[in-house]
C-alpha positions in Angstrom: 12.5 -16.5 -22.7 13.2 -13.3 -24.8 14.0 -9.9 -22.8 11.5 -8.0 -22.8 11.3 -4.5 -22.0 9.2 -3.8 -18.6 6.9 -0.4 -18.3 6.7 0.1 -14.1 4.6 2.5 -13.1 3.4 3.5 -9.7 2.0 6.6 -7.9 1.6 7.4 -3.9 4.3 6.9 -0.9 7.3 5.2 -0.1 4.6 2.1 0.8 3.4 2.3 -2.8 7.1 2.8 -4.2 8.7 0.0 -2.7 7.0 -3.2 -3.8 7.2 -1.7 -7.3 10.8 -1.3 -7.0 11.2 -4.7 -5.7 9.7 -6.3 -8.9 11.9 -3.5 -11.5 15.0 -4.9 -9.6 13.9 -8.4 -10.3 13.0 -8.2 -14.2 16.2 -6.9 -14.5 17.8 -9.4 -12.7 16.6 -11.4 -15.0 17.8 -9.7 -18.1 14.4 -7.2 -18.9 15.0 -4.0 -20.1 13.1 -2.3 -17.3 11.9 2.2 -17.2 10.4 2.8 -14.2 8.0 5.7 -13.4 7.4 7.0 -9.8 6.5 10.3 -8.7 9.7 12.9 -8.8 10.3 13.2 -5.1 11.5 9.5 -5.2 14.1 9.8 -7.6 16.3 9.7 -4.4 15.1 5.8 -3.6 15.2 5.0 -7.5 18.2 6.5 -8.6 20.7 4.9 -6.9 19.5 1.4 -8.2 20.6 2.5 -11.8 17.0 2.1 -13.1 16.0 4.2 -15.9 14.2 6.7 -14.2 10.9 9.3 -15.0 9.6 11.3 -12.1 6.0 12.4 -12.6 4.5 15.6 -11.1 2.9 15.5 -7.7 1.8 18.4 -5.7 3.0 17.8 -2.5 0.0 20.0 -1.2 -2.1 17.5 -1.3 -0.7 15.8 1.8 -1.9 18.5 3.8 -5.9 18.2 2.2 -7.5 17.3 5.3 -10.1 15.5 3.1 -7.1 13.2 2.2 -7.4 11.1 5.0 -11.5 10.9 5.3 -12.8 7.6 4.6 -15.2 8.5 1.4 -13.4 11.9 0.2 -10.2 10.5 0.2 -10.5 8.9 -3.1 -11.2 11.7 -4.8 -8.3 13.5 -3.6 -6.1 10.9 -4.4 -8.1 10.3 -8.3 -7.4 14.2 -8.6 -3.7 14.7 -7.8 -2.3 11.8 -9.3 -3.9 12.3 -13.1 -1.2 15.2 -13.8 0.9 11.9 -13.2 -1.2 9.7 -15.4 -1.2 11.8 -18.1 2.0 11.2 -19.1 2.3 7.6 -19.5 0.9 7.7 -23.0 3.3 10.1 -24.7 5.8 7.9 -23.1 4.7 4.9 -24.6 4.0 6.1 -27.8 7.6 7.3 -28.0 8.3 3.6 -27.5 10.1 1.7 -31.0 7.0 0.5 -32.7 8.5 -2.6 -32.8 9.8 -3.4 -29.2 7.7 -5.9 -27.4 6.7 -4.0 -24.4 4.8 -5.0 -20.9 3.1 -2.2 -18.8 3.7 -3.1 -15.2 0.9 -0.4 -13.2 -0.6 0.8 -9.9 -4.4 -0.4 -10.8 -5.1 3.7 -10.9 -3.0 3.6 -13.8 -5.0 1.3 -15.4 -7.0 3.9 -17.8 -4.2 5.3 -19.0 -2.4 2.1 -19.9 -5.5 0.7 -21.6 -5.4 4.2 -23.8 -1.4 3.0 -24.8 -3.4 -0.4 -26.9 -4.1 2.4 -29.2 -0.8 4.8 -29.5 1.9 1.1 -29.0 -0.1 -1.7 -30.4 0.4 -5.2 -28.8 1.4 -3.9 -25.6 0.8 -6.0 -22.7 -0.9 -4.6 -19.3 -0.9 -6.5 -15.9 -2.3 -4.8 -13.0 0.2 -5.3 -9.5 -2.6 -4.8 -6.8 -0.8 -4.1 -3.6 -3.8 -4.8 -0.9 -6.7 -7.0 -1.1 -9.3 -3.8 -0.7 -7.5 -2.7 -4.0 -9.7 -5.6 -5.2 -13.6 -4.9 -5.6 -15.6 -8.4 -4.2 -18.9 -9.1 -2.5 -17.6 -11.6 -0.7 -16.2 -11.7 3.2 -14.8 -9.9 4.8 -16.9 -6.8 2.9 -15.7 -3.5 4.3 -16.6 0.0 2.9 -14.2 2.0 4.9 -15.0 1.7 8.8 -18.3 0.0 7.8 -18.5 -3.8 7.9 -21.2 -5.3 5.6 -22.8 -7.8 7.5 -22.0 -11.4 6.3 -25.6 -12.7 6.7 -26.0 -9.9 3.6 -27.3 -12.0 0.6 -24.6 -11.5 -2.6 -27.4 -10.0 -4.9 -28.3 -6.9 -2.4 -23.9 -6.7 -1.8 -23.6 -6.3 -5.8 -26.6 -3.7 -5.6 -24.6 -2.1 -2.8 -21.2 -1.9 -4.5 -23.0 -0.7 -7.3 -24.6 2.1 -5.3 -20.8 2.7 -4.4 -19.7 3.6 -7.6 -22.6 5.7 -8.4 -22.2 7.4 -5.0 -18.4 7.9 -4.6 -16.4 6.9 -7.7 -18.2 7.9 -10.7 -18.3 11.4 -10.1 -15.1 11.6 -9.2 -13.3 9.9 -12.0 -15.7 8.8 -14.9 -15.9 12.4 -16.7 -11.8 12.4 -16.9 -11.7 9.2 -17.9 -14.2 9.1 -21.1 -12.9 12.4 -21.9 -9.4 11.1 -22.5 -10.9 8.5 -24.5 -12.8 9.8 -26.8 -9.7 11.8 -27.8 -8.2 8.7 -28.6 -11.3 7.6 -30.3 -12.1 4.6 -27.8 -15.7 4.4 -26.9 -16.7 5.8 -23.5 -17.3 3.4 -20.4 -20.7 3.5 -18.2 -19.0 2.8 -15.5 -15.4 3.1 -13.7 -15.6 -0.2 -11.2 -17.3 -2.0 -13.5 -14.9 -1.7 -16.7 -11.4 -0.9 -15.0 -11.1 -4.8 -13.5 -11.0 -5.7 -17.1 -8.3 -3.7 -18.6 -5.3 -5.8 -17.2 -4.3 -8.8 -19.4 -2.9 -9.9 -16.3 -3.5 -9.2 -12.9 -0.9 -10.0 -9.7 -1.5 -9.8 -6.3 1.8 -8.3 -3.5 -0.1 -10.1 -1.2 -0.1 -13.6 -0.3 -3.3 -16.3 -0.2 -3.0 -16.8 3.4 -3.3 -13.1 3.8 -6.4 -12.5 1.7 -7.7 -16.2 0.1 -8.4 -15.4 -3.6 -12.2 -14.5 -4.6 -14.5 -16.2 -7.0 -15.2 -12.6 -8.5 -11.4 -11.6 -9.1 -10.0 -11.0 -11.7 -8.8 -13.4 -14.1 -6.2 -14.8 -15.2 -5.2 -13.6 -11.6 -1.3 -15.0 -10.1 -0.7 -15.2 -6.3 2.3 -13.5 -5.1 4.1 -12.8 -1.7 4.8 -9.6 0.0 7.7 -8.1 -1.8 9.0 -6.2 1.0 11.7 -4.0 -0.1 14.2 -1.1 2.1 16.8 0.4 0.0 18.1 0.7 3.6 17.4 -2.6 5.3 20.6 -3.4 5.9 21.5 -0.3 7.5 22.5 -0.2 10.7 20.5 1.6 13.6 21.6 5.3 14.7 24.1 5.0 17.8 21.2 7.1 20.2 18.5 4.5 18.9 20.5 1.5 19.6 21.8 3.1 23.2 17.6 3.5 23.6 17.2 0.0 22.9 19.8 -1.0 25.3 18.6 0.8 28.0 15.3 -0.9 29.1 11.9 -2.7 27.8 11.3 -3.0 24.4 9.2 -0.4 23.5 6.2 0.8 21.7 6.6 2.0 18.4 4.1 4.6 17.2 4.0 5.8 13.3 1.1 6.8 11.6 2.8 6.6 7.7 5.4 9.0 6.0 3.1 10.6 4.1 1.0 11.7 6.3 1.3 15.6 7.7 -2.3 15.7 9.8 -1.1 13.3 13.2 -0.3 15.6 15.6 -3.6 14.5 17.3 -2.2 11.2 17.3 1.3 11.7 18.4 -0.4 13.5 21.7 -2.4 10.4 21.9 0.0 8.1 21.7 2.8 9.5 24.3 -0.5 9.9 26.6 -1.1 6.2 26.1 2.6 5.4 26.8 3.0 7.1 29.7 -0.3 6.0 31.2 0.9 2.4 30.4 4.5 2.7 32.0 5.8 1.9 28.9 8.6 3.5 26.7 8.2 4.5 23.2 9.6 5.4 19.9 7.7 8.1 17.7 8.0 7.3 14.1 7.6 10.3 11.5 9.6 12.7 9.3 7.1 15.3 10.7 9.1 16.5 13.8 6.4 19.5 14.2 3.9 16.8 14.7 5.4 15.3 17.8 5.2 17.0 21.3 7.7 19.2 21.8 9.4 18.3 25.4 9.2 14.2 25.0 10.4 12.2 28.9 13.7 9.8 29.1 11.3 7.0 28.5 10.4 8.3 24.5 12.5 9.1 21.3 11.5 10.9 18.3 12.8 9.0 14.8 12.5 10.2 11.6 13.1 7.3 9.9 14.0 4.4 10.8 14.5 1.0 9.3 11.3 -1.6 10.1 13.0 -4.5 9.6 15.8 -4.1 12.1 13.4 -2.1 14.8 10.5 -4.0 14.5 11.9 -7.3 16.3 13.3 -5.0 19.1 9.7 -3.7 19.9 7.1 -4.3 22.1 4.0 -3.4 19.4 3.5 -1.5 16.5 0.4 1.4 15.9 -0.1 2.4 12.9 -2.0 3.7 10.1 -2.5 -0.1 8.6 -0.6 0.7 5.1 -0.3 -2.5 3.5 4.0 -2.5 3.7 3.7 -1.3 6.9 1.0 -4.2 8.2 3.4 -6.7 5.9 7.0 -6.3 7.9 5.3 -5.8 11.5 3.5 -9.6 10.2 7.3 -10.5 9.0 8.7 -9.3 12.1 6.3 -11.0 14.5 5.3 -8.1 15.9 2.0 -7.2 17.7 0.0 -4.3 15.9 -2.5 -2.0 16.7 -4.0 -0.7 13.3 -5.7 2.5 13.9 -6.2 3.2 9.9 -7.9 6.3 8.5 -9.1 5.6 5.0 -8.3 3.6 1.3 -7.3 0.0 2.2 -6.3 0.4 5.6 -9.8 -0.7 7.3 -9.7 -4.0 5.5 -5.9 -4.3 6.1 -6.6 -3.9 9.6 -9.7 -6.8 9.8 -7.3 -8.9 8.4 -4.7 -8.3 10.9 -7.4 -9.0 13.5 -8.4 -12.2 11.6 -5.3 -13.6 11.8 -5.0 -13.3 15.8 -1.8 -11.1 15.6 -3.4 -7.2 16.2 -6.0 -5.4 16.6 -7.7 -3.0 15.2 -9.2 1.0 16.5 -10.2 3.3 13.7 -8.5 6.6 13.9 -12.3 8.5 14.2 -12.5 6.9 17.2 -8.9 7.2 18.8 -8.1 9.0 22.3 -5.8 8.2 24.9 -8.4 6.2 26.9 -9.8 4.2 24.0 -5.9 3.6 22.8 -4.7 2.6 26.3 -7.7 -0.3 26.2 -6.5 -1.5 22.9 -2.8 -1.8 23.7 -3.9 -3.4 27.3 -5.7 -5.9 25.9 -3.7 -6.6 22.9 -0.9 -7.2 24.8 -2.5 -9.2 27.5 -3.9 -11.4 25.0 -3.3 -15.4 25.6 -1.1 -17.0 22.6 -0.2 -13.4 21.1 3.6 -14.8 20.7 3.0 -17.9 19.4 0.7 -16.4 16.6 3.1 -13.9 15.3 5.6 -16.4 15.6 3.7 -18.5 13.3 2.6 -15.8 10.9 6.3 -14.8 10.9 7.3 -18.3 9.8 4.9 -18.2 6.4 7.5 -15.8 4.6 8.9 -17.1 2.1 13.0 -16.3 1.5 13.6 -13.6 -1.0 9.9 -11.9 -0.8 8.4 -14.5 -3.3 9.2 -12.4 -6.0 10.1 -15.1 -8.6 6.5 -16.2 -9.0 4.9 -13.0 -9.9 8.2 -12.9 -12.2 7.7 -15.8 -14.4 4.3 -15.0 -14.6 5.3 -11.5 -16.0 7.8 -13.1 -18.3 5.3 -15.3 -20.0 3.0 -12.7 -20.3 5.0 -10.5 -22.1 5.4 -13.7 -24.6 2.0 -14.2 -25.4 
């Protein structure tokens, strides 16, 4: 096939960054021109890969909007800080050669902006990379609106009339005024409604998740590939610190406790969780670049870690809890490691059924977390018959190399068309 040059584009965390980057590496790989854009602060993860980089704005400030987090609010915190971002995919495009076949790989909230570049690069392609299964609007099982489960005896007709309530509710008045706005300058016709119309902007759409993890839905959409989890570390290989490692060595695998990197509100949690720990008898590790958000005088039996590696800690540990970010859930499923999701918004409620589905975790919403509730949930996870061989089993379904090369040729051909 002919090289084609690849448009990535992707917004949020490290979790968000990484499967993105995964894919970038592997066009080029292949012999794709590839620009990525990511927000600026990642330039560090980015740049040393030799990708064409553009960092895009992001306020940082957002990360301490305690409405981030919430599990109807958050959205429109998210919608709002990252359309700065957005914003300047177009110009990018259109600076493009009018003649270079070009493929917009996105984040799905980049989606209106890459459907406005038909009009400024014509015959540029657009598939969506959706990163979690909630990212994915169905009305099928398992139906989760944040912490609320929609029951499945629920006919589909009253679960369309529900999600469309949703978008009337929570998304349209978030997002739909910036979005027709934009278009009209670009004299495109305004949409009646975001859920409804933004499924049908990719040419393509690809899932970072694999079928055993989320079956595909009839209401998808199409033409829709499969992928794998495309687990990326520009540090995986790294080696642990010497004080971790001597940790390690020196009794019980422990719990690990992280509740995501980008997250600057968990000092409730961090209190929780040594509570937990110590009330358990059981040593810990406390994941989080946030030192301020750890307790300050931590026993012999628990370490502070800033960062560490998942795929070489995870096998060494006893359980993960966390937040239920979908990379996060993905290498504790790789590793074989029990998890305790305790999510707080976006996909981590569904990401954390799923987890339970599958017999490996559990799940204990973060409204609902104390040190009593979260010593129950680690007891009984733990205690649970068959808990090794499942993770064992889950463990076994990855495929070598992340599965990558699917979603790949699927891109390549696209481009072609």
């Amino acid at each position: 096939m002919e090289p084609q040059h690849y448009v990535v584009v992707t917004i949020g965390s490290a979790g968000d960054l990484f499967p993105f980057l995964a894919l970038a590496l592997a066009l080029r790989a292949r012999g794709h021109r590839v620009s990525f854009l990511a927000p600026g602060q990642h330039g560090p993860w980015v740049r040393p890969t030799g990708l064409p980089f553009t960092g895009l704005p992001a306020d940082e400030a957002v990360l301490r909007d305690p409405d981030l987090w919430h599990p109807t609010r958050g959205f429109g915190v998210v919608w709002r800080a990252t359309r700065p971002a957005m914003a300047r995919i177009v110009p990018f495009v259109a600076a493009l050669p009018q003649h270079e076949s070009c493929v917009l790989l996105v984040h799905p909230l980049a989606l209106p902006e890459a459907d406005l570049c038909r009009v400024v690069h014509p015959g540029v392609r657009i598939a969506a990379a959706y990163l979690a299964p909630a990212n994915l609007m169905t009305v099928h099982d398992p139906l989760l609106v944040g912490p609320w489960r929609v029951p499945a005896w629920v006919p589909l007709s009253a679960r369309r009339a529900f999600w469309r309530w949703v978008g009337r509710r929570f998304i349209d008045p978030v997002a739909l005024a910036d979005v027709n706005a934009v278009r009209t300058t670009h004299g495109l016709a305004p949409v009646p409604s975001l859920m409804d119309w933004i499924a049908s902007v990719p040419d393509l759409s690809v899932t970072l998740f694999p079928d055993w993890f989320a079956p595909t839905q009839p209401d998808w959409p199409q033409p829709l590939v499969r992928g794998d989890f495309p687990l990326f570390d520009p540090n995986g290989d790294a080696s642990l610190a010497p004080g971790l490692t001597a940790f390690l060595q020196a009794g019980a695998p422990p719990l690990v406790f992280t509740h995501g990197t980008g997250n600057t509100q968990a000092a409730a949690y961090f209190r929780d969780a040594a509570a937990a720990a110590t009330r358990l008898g059981r040593r810990a590790i406390l994941l989080t670049p946030h030192r301020e958000q750890v307790p300050a005088d931590l026993p012999p039996s628990m370490l502070w870690q800033d960062y560490v590696p998942l795929r070489a800690l995870l096998p060494q540990a006893a359980a993960l809890v966390h937040h239920g970010g979908i990379g996060t859930t993905a290498e504790a499923l790789r590793a074989g490691t029990p998890q305790l999701v305790v999510p707080l918004a976006h996909d981590q409620f569904d990401n954390g059924a799923r987890v339970t589905a599958l017999g490996v975790g559990a799940s204990l919403p973060a409204g609902r977390l104390n040190e009593r509730r979260l010593v129950r949930a680690l007891d009984g996870l733990l205690a649970a018959p068959g808990l090794a061989a499942r993770t064992r089993a889950v463990a076994a379904r990855f495929p070598p190399g992340g599965g990558i090369d699917k979603v790949c040729d699927a891109l390549s051909r696209s481009g072609q068309e």
